[in-house]
ZAPA-686000 format. One record per residue (C-alpha): z, y, x; residue in one letter; residue number from 0. Coordinates in Angstrom, 1 decimal, decimal comma, always signed. Example, Ala and Ser with C-alpha at 12.3 -4.5 7.8 and 13.67 -1.06 7.14 Angstrom:
BEGIN
{atom {+7,8; -4,5; +12,3}; "A"; 0}
{atom {+7,1; -1,1; +13,7}; "S"; 1}
***
This chain:
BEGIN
{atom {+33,3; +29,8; +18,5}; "X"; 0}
{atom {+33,5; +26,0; +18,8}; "X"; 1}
{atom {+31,0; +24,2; +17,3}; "X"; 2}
{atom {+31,0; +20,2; +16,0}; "X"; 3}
{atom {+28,9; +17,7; +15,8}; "X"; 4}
{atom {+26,7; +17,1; +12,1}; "X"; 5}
{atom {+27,8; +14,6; +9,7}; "X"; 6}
{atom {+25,0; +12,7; +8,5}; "X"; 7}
{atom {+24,9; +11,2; +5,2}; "X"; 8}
{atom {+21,1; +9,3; +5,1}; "X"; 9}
{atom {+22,6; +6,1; +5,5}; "X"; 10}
{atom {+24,8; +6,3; +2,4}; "X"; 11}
{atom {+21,8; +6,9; +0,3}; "X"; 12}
{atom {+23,2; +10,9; -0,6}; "X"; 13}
{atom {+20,2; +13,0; -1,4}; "X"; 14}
{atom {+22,3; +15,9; -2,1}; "X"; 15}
{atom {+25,4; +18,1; -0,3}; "X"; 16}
{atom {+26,5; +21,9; -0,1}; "X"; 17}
{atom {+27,6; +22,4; +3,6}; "X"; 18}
{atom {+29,1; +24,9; +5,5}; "X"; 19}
{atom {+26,6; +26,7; +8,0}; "X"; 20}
{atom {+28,2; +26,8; +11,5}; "X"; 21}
{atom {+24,8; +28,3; +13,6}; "X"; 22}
{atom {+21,8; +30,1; +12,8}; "X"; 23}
{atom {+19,1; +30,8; +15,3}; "X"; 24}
{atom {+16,2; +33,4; +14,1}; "X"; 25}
{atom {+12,8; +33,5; +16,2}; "X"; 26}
{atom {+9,4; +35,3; +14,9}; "X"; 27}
{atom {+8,1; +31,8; +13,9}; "X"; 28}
{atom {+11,5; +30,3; +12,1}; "X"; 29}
{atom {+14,7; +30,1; +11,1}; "X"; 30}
{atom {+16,9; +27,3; +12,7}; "X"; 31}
{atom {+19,7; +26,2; +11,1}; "X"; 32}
{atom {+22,8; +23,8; +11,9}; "X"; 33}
{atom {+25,3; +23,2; +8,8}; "X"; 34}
{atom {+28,2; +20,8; +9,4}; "X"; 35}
{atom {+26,9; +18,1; +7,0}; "X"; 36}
{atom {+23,6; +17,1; +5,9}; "X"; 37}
{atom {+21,4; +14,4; +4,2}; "X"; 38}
{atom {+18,8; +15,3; +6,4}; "X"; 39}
{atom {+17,3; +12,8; +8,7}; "X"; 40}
{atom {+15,7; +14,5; +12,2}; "X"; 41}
{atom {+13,1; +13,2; +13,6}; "X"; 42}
{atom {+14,6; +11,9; +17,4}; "X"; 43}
{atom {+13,4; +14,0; +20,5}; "X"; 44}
{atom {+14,2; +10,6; +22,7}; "X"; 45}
{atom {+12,1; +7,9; +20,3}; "X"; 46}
{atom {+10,2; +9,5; +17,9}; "X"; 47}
{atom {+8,8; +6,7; +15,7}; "X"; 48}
{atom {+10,7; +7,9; +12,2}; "X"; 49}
{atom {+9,1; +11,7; +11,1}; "X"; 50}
{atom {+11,9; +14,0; +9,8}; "X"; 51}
{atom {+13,0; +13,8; +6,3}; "X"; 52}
{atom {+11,2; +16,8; +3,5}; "X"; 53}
{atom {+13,3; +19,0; +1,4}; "X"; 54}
{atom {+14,9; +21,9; +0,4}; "X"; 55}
{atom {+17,7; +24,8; +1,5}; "X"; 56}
{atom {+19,4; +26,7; -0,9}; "X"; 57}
{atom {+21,8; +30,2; -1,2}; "X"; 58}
{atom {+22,3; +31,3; -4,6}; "X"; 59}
{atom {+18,9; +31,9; -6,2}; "X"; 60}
{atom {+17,3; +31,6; -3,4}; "X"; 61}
{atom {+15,4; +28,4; -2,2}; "X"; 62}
{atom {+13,6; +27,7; +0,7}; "X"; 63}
{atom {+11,5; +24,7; +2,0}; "X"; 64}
{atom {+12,3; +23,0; +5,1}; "X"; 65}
{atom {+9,6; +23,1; +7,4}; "X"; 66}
{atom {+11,0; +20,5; +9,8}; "X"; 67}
{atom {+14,1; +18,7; +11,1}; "X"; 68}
{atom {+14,9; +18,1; +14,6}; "X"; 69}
{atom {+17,4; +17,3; +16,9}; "X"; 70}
{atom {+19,4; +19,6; +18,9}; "X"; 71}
{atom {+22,5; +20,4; +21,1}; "X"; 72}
{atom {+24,7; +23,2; +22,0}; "X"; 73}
{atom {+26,6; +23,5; +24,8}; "X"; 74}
{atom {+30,4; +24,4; +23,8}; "X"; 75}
{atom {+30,9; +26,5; +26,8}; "X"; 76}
{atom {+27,8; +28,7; +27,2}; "X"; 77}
{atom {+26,9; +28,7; +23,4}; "X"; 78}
{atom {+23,4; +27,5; +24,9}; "X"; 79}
{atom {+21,2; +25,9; +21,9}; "X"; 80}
{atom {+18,4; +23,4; +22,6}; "X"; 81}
{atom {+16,0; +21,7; +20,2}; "X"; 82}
{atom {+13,9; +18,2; +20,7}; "X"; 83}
{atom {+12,6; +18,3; +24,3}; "X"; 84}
{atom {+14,3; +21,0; +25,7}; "X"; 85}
{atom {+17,4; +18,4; +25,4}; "X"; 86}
{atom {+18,5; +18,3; +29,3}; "X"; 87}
{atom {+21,4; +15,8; +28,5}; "X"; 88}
{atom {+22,4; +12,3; +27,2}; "X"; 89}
{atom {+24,4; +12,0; +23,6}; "X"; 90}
{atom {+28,3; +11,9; +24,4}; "X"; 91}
{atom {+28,0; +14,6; +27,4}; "X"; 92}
{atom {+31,1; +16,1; +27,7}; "X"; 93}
{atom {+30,7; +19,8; +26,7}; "X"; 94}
{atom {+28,1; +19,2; +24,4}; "X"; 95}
{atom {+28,0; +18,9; +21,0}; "X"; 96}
{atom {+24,5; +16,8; +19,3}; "X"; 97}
{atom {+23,2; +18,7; +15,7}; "X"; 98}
{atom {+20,5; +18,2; +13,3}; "X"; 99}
{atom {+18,4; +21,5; +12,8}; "X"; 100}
{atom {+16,5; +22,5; +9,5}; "X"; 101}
{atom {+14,0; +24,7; +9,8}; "X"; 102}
{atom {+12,4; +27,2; +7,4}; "X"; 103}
{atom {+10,7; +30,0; +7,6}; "X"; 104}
{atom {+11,9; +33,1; +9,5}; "X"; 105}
{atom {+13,3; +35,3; +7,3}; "X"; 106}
{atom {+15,9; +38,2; +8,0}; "X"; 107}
{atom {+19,4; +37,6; +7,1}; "X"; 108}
{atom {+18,0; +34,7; +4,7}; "X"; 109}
{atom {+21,2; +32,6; +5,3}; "X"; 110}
{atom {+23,8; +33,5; +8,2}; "X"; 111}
{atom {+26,9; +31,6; +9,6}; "X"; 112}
{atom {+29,7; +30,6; +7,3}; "X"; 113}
{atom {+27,3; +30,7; +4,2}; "X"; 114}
{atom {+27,8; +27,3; +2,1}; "X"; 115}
{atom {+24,1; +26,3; +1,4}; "X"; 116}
{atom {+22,7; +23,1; -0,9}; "X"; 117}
{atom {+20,5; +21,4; +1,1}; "X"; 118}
{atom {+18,5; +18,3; -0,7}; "X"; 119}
{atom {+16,2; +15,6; +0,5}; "X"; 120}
{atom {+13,2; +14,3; -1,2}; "X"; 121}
{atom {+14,3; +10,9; -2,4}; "X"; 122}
{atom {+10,4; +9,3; -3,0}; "X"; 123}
{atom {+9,5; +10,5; +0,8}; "X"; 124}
{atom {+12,8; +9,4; +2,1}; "X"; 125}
{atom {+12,5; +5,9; +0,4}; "X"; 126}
{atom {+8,9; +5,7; +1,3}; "X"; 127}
{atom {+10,0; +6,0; +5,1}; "X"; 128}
{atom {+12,7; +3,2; +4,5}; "X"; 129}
{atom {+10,7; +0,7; +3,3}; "X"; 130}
{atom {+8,1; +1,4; +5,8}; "X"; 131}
{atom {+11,0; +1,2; +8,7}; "X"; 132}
{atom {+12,7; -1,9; +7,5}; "X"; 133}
{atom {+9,1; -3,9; +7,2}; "X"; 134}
{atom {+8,6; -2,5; +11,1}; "X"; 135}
{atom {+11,9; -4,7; +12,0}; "X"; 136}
{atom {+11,0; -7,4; +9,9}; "X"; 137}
{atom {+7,6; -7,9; +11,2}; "X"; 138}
{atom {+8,2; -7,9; +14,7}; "X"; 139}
{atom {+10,9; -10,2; +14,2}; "X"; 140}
{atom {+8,2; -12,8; +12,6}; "X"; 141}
{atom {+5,9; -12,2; +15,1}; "X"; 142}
{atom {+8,3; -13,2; +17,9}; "X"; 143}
{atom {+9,6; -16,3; +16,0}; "X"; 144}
{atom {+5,7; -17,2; +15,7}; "X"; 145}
{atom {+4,8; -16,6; +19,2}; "X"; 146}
{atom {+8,3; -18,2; +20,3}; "X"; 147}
{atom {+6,6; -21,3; +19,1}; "X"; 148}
{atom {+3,9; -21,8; +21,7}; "X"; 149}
{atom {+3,0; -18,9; +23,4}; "X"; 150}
{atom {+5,6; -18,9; +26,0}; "X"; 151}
{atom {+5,6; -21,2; +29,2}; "X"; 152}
{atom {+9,0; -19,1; +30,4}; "X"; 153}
{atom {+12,3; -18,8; +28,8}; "X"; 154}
{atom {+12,7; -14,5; +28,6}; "X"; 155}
{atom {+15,8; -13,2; +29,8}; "X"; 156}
{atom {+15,5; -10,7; +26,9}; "X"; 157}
{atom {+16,0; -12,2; +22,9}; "X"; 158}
{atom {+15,7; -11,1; +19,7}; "X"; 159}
{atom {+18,7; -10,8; +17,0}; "X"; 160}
{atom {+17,8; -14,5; +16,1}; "X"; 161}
{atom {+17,3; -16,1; +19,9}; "X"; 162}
{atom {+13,5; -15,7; +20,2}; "X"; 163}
{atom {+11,9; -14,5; +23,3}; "X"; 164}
{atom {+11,5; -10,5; +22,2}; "X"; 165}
{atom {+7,9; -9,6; +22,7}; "X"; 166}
{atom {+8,6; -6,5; +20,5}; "X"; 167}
{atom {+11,2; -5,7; +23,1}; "X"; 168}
{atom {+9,1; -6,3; +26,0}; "X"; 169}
{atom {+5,2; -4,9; +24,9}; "X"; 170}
{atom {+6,2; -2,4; +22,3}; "X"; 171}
{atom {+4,7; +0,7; +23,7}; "X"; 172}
{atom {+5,2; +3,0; +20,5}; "X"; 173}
{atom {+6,2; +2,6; +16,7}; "X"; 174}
{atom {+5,3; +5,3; +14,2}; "X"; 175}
{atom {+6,6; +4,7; +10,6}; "X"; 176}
{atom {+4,6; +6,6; +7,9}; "X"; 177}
{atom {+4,8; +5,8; +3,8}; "X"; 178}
{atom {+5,7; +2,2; +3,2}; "X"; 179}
{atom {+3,2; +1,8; +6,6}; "X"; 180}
{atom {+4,8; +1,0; +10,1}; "X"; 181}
{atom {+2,1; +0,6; +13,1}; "X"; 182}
{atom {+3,3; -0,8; +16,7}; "X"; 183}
{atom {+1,7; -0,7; +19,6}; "X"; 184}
{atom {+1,4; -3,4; +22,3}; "X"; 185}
{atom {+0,6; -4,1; +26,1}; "X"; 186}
{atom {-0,3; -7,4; +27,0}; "X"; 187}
{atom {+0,1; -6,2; +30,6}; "X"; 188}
{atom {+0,5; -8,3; +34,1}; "X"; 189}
{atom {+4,3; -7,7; +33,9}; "X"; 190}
{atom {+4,3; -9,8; +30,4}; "X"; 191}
{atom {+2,0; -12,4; +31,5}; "X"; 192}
{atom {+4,2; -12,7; +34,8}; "X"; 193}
{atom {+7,6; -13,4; +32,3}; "X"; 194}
{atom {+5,9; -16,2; +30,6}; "X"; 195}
{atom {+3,6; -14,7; +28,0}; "X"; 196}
{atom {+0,2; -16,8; +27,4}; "X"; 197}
{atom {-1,5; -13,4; +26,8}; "X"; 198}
{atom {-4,8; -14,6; +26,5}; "X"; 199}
{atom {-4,1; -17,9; +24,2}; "X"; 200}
{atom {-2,3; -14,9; +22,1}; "X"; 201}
{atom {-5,5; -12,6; +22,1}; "X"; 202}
{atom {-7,8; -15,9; +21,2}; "X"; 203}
{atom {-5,9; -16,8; +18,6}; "X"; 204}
{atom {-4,5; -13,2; +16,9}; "X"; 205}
{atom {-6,1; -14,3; +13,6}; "X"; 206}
{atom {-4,2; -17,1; +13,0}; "X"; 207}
{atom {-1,0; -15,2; +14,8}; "X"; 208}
{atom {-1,4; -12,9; +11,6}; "X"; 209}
{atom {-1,8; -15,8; +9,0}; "X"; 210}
{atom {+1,3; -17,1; +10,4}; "X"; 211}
{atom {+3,5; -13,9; +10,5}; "X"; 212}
{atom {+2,4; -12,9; +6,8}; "X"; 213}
{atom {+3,7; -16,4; +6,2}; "X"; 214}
{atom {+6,9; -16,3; +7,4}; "X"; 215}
{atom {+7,5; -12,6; +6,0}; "X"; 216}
{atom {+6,5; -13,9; +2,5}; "X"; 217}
{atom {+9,3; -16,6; +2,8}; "X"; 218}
{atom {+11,9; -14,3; +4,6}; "X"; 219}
{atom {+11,0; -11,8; +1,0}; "X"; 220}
{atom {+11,9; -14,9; -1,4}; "X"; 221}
{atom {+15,4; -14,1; +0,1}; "X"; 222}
{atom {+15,9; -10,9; -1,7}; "X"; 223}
{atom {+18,9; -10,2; +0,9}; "X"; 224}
{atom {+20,9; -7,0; +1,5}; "X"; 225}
{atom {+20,1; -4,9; +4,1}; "X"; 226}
{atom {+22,9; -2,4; +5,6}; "X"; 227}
{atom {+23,1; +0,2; +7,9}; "X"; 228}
{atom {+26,3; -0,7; +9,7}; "X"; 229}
{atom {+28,0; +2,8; +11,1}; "X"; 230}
{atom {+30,4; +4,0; +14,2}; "X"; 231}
{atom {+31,0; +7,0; +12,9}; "X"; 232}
{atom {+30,1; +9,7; +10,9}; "X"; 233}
{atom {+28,1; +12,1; +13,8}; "X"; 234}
{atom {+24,4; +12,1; +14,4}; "X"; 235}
{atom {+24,7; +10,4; +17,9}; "X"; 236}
{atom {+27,1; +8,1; +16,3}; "X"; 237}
{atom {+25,5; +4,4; +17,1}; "X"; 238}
{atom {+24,4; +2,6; +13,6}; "X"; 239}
{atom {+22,9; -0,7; +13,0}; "X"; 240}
{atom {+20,5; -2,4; +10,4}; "X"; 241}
{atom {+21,6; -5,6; +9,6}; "X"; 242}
{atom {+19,9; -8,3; +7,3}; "X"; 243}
{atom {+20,7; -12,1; +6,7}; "X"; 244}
{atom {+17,3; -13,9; +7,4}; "X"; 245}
{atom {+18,8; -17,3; +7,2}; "X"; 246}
{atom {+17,6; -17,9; +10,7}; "X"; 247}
{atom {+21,1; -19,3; +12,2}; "X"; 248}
{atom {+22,4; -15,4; +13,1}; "X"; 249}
{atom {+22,2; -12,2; +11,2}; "X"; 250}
{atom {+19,9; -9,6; +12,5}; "X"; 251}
{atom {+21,5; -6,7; +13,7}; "X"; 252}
{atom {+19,2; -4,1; +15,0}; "X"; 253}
{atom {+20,5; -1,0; +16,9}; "X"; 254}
{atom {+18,5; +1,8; +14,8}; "X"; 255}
{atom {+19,1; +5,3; +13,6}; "X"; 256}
{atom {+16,6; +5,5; +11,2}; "X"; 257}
{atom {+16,5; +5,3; +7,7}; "X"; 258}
{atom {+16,3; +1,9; +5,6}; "X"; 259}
{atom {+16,0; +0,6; +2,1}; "X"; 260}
{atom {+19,1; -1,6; +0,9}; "X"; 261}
{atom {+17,5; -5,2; +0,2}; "X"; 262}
{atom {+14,7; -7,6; +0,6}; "X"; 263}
{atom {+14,2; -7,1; -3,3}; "X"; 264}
{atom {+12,4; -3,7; -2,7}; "X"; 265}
{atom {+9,7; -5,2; -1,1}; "X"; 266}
{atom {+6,7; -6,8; -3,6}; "X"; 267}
{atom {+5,2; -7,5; -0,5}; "X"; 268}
{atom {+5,0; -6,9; +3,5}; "X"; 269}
{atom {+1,5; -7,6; +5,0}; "X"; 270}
{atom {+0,3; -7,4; +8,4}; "X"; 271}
{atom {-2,8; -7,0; +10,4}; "X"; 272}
{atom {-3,3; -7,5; +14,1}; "X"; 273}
{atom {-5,8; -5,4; +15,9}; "X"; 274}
{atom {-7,2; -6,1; +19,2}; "X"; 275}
{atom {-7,7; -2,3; +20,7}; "X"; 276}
{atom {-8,5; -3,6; +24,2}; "X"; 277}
{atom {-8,1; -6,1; +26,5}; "X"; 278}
{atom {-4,8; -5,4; +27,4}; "X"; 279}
{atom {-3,5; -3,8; +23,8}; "X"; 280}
{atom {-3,1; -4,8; +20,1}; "X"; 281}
{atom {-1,6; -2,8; +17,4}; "X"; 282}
{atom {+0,4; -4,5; +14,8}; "X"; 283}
{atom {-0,2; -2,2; +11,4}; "X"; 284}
{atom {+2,4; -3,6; +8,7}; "X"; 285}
{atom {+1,9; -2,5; +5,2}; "X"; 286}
{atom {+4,3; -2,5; +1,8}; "X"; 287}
{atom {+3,7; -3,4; -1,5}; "X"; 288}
{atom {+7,2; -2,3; -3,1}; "X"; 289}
{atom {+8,6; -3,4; -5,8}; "X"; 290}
{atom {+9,1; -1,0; -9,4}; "X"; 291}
{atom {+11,5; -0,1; -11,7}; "X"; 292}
{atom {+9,2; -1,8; -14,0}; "X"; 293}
{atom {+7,7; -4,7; -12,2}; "X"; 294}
{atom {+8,4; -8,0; -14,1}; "X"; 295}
{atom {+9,0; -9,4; -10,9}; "X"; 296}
{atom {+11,9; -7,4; -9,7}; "X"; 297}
{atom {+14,5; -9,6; -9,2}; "X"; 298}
{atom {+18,3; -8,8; -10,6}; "X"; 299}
***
């Protein structure tokens, strides 16, 4: 049996889909399952800063939670299946073909190969995990511009979507989005400090750093642009691309896989707060205030 690659759907705001399952893997703890479409979102075994997407399989009458979502890859050839870290290969290996895996509980002969199940995503945890993941781009993009403006005594070889020396690119150590929260981690190591970085004006003066960044995030919000998810192709390993107009000269296109909400106008407001952690990190804890259905300020 040859197997394909999954379709994913999260970037087309679809919440809903009946696919065809093409593998089913049982063990004593789960149930793994691989359809050819789904509106699932994995979490990545490579990067995993955006948590899988919640929800719900169904055959029939019978309904069943998804535990988690994860990556995984099957070799054509050998029929081998791996999931998350037990990945040995690189996306676009020839030979192998890169799936997103549901998990529910293990069950005997709950769902087999060939069934058609419903499989649905839950929308408020989905878009709780966009606007958290969006605010993560936009906030590191305001605190480059800020520290662009005096905190360098080097030009970077390496520059942000809008020509600014990219810290993010250069410190960021991790990134974990949660609900409408993103927090990034920084070093402000003797590598940075050797490409240009005044690391200890940057330290001395964090407070003011943070004024300046909720600044410019409150003006970039008056905007009330799109944001898209630009797309490859349909697969999971397919390369995709958030995109927002910031008026800042060039568009900001981000090479992302993660989930995102559509405008600027979802967003009531973005807040950040720097925290020193040591003398060498800082962690960057952005928080959203989002826009509802409701809210007199909503813009149309």
């Amino acid at each position: 049996m040859s197997y394909t690659p999954t379709q994913v759907t999260f970037t087309q705001s679809i919440y809903q889909l009946s696919s065809e399952v093409q593998f089913v893997r049982v063990s004593e703890e789960a149930l793994y399952i691989v359809t050819s479409q789904t509106p699932f979102h994995p979490v990545s075994h490579i990067w995993p800063d955006h948590p899988a997407d919640r929800g719900t399989l169904a055959i029939g009458e019978h309904v069943y939670t998804v535990e988690h979502c994860l990556v995984g890859a099957i070799n054509q050839a050998e029929h081998q299946f791996l999931v998350g870290k037990e990945i040995p290969v690189k996306r676009d290996e020839p030979g192998w073909v890169f799936v997103v895996v549901h998990q529910i509980k293990a069950e005997e002969n709950a769902v087999k190969v060939h069934d058609v199940v419903s499989l649905t995503v839950d929308d408020i945890y989905q878009n709780q995990l966009s606007r958290g993941h969006s605010a993560g781009h936009l906030a590191y993009l305001a605190l480059n511009k800020v520290l662009a403006a005096g905190y360098w005594r080097k030009d970077a070889d390496r520059k942000d979507p809008h020509g600014h020396n990219d810290f993010n690119s250069y410190a960021q150590v991790t990134s974990f989005v949660t609900e409408d929260r993103c927090v990034d981690t920084y070093r402000l190591g003797k590598t940075l400090r050797k490409r240009g970085l005044n690391s200890a004006d940057m330290l001395e003066n964090l407070a003011k750093i943070e004024e300046q960044v909720n600044a410019q995030l409150m003006s970039w919000l008056t905007l009330g642009s799109k944001i898209e998810i630009t797309r490859q192709g349909e697969n999971l390993t397919d390369s995709r691309y958030w995109q927002c107009d910031l008026q800042e000269g060039e568009i900001a296109i981000i090479p992302c896989g993660g989930t995102h909400c559509d405008s600027l106008d979802s967003f009531k407001e973005i807040q950040v707060k720097l925290v020193q952690r040591d003398s060498e990190h800082i962690e960057m804890h952005t928080h959203v205030t989002h826009q509802l259905e409701n809210d007199p300020f909503v813009k149309f």
